[in-house]
Residue, then its C-alpha position, 0 to 999 in steps of 0.5 A: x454584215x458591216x464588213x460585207x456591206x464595207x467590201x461591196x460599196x469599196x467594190x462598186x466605188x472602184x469601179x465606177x473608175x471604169x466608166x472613164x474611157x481614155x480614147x486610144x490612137x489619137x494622132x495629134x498629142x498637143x495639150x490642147x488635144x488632151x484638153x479637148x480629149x478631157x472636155x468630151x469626157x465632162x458628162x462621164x467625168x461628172x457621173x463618176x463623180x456624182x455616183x462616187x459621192x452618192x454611193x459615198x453617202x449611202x455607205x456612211x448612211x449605212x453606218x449611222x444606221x447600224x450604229x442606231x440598232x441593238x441587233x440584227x435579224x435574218x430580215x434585216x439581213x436580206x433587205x441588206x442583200x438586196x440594197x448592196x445588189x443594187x449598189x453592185x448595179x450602180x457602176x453599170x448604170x454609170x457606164x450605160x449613163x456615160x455611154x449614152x448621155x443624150x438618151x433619157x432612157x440611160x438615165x432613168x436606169x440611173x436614177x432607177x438604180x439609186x432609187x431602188x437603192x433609196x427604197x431598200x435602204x429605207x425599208x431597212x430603217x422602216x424594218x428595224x423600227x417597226x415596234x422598236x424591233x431592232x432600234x436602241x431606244x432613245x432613238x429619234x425615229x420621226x428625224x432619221x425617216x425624214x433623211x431616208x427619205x430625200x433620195x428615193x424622193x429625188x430620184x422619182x422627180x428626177x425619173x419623172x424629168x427624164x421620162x419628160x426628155x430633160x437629159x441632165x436630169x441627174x442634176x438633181x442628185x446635186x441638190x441632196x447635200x443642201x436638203x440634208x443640212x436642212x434636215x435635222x441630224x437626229x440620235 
């Protein structure tokens, strides 16, 4: 399962690389063109970078996870699959939010992708500690809960934002590192 999970997030982290289009025939080659050419890239250039990180921190997430647990089941198995179908979506979503970056709607997709992301992931954890099913003991539940948490809940504020018209509302995936350190780190 780690070894497939590993691969998926490698995949789809890569391919976020995509979403960067240089703009082929310019005429006038200067510096400054370049420059110009790299500022009207800033919006898909900060959606790479946001989306990278993020997939970043669900992968090490998902580590710490695994680390948690005493063993697998075949459920636990498929709730996988279903998070890792979502981050395989995430590099569309980054694209479609780079290609339209005026359109509330690109960025509820976005933000609807990394919240069903959020969501599995948690269902994951919920799964594995229903009854201490998969969980080691001594594991501090109440902790980990608080941190699945935090994604699914920006994501939701941030849809809401978009549906409201704020375009930059992605912006708020921004807040998630400062959220975490308040949060206690748990076993």
């Amino acid at each position: 399962m780690e070894a497939l999970t590993d691969g998926i997030f490698a995949i789809a982290m890569t391919l976020l690389v995509l979403s960067l289009d240089v703009p082929a025939g310019i005429q006038n080659s200067s510096n400054i063109t370049v420059v110009a050419m790299l500022a009207d890239l800033a919006p898909d250039l900060y959606h790479y970078f946001l989306a990278f990180f993020i997939l970043a921190s669900f992968w090490i997430a998902h580590h710490a996870q695994v680390d948690r647990l005493r063993h697998i089941d075949r459920r636990f198995l498929w709730l996988n699959i279903a998070t890792l179908m979502f981050v395989t979506l995430v590099p569309f979503s980054v694209n479609l939010i780079g290609d339209y970056p005026d359109e509330p709607f690109a960025a509820v997709v976005f933000e609807a992708n990394l919240l069903l992301i959020g969501l599995f992931f948690a269902a994951q954890w919920w799964y594995a500690v229903n009854r201490g099913r998969l969980v080691q003991s001594g594991t501090d539940v109440m902790r980990v809960n608080q941190r699945v948490a935090v994604v699914p809940a920006v994501s939701a504020v941030a849809i809401l934002l978009a549906l409201a018209g704020w375009t930059w509302s992605t912006v708020l995936y921004a807040l998630i590192p400062f959220v975490m350190v308040f949060l206690p780190q748990g076993r």
